[in-house]
C-alpha positions in Angstrom: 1.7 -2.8 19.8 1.4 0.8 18.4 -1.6 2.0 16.4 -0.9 1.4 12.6 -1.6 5.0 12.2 2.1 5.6 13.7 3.5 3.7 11.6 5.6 5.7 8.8 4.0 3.3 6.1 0.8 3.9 7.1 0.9 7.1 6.8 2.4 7.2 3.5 -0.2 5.0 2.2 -2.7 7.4 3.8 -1.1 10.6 1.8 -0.8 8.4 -1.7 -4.8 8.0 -0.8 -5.2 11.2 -0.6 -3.0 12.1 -4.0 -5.0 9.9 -5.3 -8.5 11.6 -4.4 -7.4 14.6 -5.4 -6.1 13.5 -8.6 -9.5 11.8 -9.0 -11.6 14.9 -9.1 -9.7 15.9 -12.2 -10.2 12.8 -13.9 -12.3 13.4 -17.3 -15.9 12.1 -16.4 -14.8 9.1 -18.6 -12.2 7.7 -16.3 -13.9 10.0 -13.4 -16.4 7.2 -11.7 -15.4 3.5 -12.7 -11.8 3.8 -13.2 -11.0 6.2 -10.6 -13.5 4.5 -7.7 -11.7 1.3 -8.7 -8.0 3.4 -7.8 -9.6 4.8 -5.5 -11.0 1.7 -3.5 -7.4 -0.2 -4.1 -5.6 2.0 -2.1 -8.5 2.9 1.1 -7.9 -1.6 0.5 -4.0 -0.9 1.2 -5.0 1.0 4.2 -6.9 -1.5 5.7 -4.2 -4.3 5.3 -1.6 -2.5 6.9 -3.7 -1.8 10.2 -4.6 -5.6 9.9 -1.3 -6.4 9.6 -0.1 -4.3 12.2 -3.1 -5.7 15.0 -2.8 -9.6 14.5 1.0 -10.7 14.9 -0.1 -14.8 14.0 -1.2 -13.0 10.6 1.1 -10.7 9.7 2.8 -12.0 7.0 -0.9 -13.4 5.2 -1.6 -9.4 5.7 1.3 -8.1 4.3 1.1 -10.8 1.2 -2.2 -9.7 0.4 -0.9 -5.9 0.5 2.2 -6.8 -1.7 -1.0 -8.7 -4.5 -3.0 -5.5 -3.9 -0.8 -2.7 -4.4 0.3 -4.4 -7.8 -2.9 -3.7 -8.3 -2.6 -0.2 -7.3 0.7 0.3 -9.4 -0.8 -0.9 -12.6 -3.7 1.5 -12.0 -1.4 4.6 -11.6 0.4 3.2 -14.3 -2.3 3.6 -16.5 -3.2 7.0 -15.6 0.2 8.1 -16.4 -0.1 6.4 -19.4 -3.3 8.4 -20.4 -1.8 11.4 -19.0 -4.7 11.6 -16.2 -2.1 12.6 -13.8 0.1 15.5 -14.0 4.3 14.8 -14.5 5.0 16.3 -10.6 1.9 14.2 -9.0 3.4 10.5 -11.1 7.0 11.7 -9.9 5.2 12.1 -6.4 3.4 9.0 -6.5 6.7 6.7 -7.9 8.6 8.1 -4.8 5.6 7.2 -1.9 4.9 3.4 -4.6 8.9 3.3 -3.7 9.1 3.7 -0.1 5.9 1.7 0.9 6.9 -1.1 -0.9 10.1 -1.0 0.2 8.6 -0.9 3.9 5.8 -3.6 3.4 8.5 -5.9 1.9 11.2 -5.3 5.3 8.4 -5.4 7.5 6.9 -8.7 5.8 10.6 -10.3 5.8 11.6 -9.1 9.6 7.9 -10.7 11.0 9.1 -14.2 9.1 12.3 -13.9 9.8 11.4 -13.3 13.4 8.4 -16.3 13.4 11.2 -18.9 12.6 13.5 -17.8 15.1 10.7 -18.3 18.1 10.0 -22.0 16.1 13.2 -23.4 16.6 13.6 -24.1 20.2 17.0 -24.7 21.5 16.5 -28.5 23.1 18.0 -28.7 26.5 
């Protein structure tokens, strides 16, 4: 098994981390600390479940379900920065695309890995 951090998700959800640090520091000191550690803490979260997900094949699919519950998390987060207008309109169009494409991945990734653990659980019978 590859290290998760070769895995294209991965390292999406590692630059959306980073967009989102960076975004941080501009915050107003409001929104700054609670609101933006919370964001902040949801994604490093993300992080950690794909290179979970990626290390125990028996647990996959839990991993990836808990990822799918926490980046909704995530997405009502940035949702409500854009709603405030604490992110510019070219770092929300950035972060929709990366939301997009790791979602998409986490959800083909989560369906191949069930898809694959029935296939080894029916056994032809001789």
């Amino acid at each position: 098994m590859g290290k998760a951090e070769d895995r294209p998700v991965y390292q999406l959800m590692y630059r959306l981390l980073m967009l989102i640090l960076d975004a941080r520091d501009k915050f107003p000191k409001n929104y700054r600390y609670e609101f933006g550690t919370e964001l902040m803490m949801s994604a490093l979260r993300c992080c950690e479940l794909i290179r979970y997900a990626n290390s125990s094949l028996p647990r996959r699919v839990e991993y990836l379900n808990e990822f799918l519950v926490k980046f909704d998390t995530l997405k009502l987060l940035l949702r409500v920065c854009r709603d405030r207008k604490l992110i510019n309109i070219q770092t929300t169009a950035d972060i929709i695309e990366m939301i997009t494409s790791i979602e998409k991945q986490i959800i083909g990734w989560r369906n191949f890995t069930a898809s694959q653990e029935k296939t080894a659980s029916v056994k032809p019978e001789p």
